[in-house]
C-alpha positions as CSV (number, residue, x, y, z in Angstrom):
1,X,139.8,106.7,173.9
2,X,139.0,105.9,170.3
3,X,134.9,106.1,169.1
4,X,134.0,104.6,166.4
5,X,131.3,105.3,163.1
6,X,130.3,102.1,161.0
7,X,129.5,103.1,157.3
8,X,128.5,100.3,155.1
9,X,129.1,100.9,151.3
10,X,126.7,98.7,149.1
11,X,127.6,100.8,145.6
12,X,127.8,103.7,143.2
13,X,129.7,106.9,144.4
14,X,127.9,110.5,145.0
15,X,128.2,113.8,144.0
16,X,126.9,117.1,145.7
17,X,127.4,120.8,145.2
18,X,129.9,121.3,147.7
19,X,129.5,125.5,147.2
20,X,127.7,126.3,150.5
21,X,130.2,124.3,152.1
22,X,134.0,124.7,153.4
23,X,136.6,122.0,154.7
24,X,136.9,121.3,157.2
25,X,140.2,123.0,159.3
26,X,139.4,121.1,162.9
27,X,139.3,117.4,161.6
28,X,142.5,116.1,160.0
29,X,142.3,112.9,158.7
30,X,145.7,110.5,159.1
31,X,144.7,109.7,155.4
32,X,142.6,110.0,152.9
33,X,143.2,107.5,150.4
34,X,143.1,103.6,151.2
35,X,143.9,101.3,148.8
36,X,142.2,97.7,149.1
37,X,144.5,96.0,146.5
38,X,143.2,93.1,144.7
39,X,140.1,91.8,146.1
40,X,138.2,88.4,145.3
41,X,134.6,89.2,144.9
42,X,133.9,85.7,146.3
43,X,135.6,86.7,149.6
44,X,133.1,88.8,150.0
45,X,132.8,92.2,152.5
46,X,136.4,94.3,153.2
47,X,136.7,97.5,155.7
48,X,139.4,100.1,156.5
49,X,139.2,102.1,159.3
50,X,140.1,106.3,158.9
51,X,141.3,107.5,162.2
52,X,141.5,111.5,162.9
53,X,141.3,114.0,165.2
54,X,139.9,117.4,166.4
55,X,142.8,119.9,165.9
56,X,140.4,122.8,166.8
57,X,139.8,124.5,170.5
58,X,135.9,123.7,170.3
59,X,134.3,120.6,169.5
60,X,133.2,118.9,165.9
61,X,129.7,117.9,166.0
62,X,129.2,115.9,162.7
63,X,125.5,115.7,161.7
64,X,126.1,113.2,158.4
65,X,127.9,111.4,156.2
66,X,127.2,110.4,152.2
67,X,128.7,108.2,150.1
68,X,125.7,108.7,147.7
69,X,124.3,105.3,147.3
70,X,121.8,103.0,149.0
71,X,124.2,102.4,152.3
72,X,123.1,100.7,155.4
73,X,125.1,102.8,158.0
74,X,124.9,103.1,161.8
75,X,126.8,105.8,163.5
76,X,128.4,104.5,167.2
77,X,128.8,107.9,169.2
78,X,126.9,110.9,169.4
79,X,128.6,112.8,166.8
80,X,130.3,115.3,169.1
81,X,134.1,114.7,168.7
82,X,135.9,116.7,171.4
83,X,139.0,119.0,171.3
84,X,142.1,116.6,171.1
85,X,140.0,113.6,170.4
86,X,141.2,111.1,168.1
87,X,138.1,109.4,166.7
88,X,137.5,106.4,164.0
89,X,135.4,105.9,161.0
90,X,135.2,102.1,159.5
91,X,133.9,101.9,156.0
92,X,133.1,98.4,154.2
93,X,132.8,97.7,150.6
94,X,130.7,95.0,149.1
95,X,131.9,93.6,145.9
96,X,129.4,91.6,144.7
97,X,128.4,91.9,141.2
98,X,131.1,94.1,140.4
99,X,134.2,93.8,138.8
100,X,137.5,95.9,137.8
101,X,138.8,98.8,139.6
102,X,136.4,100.9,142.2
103,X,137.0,104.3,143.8
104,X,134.4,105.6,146.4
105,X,134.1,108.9,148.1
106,X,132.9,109.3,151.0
107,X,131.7,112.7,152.4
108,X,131.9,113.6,156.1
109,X,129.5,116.9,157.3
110,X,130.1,118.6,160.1
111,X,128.6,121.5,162.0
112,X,124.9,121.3,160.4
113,X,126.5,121.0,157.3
114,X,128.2,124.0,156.9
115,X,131.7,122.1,156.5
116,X,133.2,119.0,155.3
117,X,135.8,116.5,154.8
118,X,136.4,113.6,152.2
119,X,138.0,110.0,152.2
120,X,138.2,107.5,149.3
121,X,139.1,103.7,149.5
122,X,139.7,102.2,146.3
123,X,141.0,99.0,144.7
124,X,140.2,96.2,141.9
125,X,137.8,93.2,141.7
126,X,138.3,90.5,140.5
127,X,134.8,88.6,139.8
128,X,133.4,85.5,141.0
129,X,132.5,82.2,138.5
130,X,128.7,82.2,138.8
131,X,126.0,79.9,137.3
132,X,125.6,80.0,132.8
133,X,121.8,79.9,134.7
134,X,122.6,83.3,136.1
135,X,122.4,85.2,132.8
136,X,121.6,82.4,130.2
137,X,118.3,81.0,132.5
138,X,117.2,78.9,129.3
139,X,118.8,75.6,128.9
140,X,117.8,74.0,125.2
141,X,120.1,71.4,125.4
142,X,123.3,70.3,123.9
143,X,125.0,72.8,126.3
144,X,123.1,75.9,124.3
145,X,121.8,78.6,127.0
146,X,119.9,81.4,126.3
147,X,119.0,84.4,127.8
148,X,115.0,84.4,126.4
149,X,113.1,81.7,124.9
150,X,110.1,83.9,124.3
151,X,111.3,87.3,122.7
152,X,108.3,89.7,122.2
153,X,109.2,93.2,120.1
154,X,106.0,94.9,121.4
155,X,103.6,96.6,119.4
156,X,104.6,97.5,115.0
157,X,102.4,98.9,112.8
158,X,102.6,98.0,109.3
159,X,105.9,98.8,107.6
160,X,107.8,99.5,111.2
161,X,110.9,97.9,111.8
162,X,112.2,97.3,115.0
163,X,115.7,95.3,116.3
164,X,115.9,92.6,119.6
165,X,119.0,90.9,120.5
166,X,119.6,87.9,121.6
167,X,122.5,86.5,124.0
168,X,123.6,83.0,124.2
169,X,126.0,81.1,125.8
170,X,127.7,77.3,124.2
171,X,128.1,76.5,127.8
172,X,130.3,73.1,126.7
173,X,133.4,72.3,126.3
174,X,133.2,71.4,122.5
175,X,132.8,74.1,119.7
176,X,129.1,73.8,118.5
177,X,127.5,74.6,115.4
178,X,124.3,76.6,115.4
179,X,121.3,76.9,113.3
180,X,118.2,78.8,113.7
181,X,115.7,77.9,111.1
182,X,112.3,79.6,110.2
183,X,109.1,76.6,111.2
184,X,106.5,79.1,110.1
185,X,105.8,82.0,107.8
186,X,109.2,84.2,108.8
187,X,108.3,87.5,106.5
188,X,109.9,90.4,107.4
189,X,112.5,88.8,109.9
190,X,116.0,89.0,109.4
191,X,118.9,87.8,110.8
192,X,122.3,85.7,110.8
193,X,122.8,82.2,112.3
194,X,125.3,82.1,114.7
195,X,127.3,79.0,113.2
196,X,130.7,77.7,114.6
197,X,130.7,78.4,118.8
198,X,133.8,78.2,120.5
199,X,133.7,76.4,124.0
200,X,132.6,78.2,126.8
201,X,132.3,81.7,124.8
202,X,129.0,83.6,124.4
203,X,127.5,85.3,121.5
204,X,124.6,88.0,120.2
205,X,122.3,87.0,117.3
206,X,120.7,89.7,116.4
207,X,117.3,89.4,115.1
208,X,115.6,92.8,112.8
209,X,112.0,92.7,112.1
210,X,109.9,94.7,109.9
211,X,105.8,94.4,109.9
212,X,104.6,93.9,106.4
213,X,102.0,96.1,105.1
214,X,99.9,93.0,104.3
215,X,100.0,91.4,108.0
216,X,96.6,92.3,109.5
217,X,96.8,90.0,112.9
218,X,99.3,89.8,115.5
219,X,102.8,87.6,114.5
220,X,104.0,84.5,116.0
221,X,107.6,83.2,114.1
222,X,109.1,80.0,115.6
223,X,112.6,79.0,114.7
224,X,113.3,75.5,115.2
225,X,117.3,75.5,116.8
226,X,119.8,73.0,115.5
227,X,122.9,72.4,117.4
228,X,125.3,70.0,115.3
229,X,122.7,69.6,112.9
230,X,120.4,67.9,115.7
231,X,117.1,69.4,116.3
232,X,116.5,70.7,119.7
233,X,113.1,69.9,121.5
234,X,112.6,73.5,122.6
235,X,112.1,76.2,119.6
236,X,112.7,79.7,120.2
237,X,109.8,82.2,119.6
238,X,109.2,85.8,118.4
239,X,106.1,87.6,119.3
240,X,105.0,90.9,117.7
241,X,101.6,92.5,118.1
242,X,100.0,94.2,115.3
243,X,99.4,98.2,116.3
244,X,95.9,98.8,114.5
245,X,95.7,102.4,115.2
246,X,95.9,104.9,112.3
């Protein structure tokens, strides 16, 4: 008879100081390394099942199992796995939000801890298409996304400099031409416009600000955003509060 453990894997992989422990010489694992192949994030959830087996005169209890990560597990026996025994532990991987190649350990404790064994599934993902909105939640227009609207560089006292990037996305299927253009009183900001935007690709403008020594109030710049030479209704903002402590 077969009993089972469910394990489910959500991310990340764990490490532990294995030095107070020994491997286990009663449970031998059929194998240790499973392979998922090439897995489709969209398709969602995939499990393996490791089978092995009590090689030892007395029985295994095991008391835990780690894969070092925020798991939802549930364990189907009592954890007691007999002389002769051939017992089963199903592990599934979710792959959302993840993408290349993965390799997970998962730790097996027995006997209060004192010993141990070790399995690994592994494989590549290959990531889902998701909403521009998903990272880019800022439509402008014309096909421009962004990933802020509002970017606020915190507190500067006079003379500090500090640097905030921003992503964006030409979420078309034309190139674009970008401008960013300076409404208000700009001192102290500088940056590059984007310009030419290839189709579907994304880019960084990056934006360095330093607070004049003049500037005695908090700062507001607006930049006005051209796409094609057309203004856009929505301009982009930069927020930086004045620090007036000495």
């Amino acid at each position: 008879m077969v009993r089972y453990l469910i394990l489910l894997i959500i991310t990340g992989s764990w490490v532990q100081s294995l030095k107070a422990q020994e491997l286990s010489q009663s449970l031998v694992f059929e194998e240790r390394v499973y392979n998922f192949g090439t897995i489709h994030e969209k398709d969602g959830k995939v499990s393996h099942t490791f089978y092995f087996r009590n090689t030892g005169k007395k029985p295994v209890t095991i008391t835990a199992i780690n894969t070092g990560c925020s798991c939802i597990g549930k364990k189907k026996h009592d954890g007691e796995v007999k002389p002769g025994e051939r017992t089963a532990l199903t592990i599934t991987f979710d792959p959302a939000y993840k993408s290349g190649f993965f390799s997970k350990e998962i730790f097996i404790f027995s006997e209060n801890g004192k010993q141990y064994n070790h399995v690994w599934v592994e494989g590549n993902i290959i990531p889902g298409e998701r909403p521009v909105e998903n990272d880019y939640p800022y439509n402008f227009g014309s096909e421009l996304h962004l990933r802020y609207k509002v970017m606020a560089l915190g507190y500067l006292k006079p003379g500090q400099a500090k640097k905030v990037e921003l992503p964006l996305i030409n979420a078309g299927n034309k190139e674009m031409v970008l401008k960013l253009i300076p409404k208000n009183n700009s001192e102290g900001l500088y940056f590059t416009n984007p310009g030419k935007i290839a189709p579907n690709s994304k880019r960084t403008v990056t934006f360095n600000y330093s607070m004049p020594f003049h500037t005695h109030t908090d700062v507001t710049i607006i930049l006005d955003v051209y796409v094609n030479d057309k203004k856009l209704p929505e301009p982009l903002q930069i927020k930086v509060l004045r620090d007036n402590k000495l």
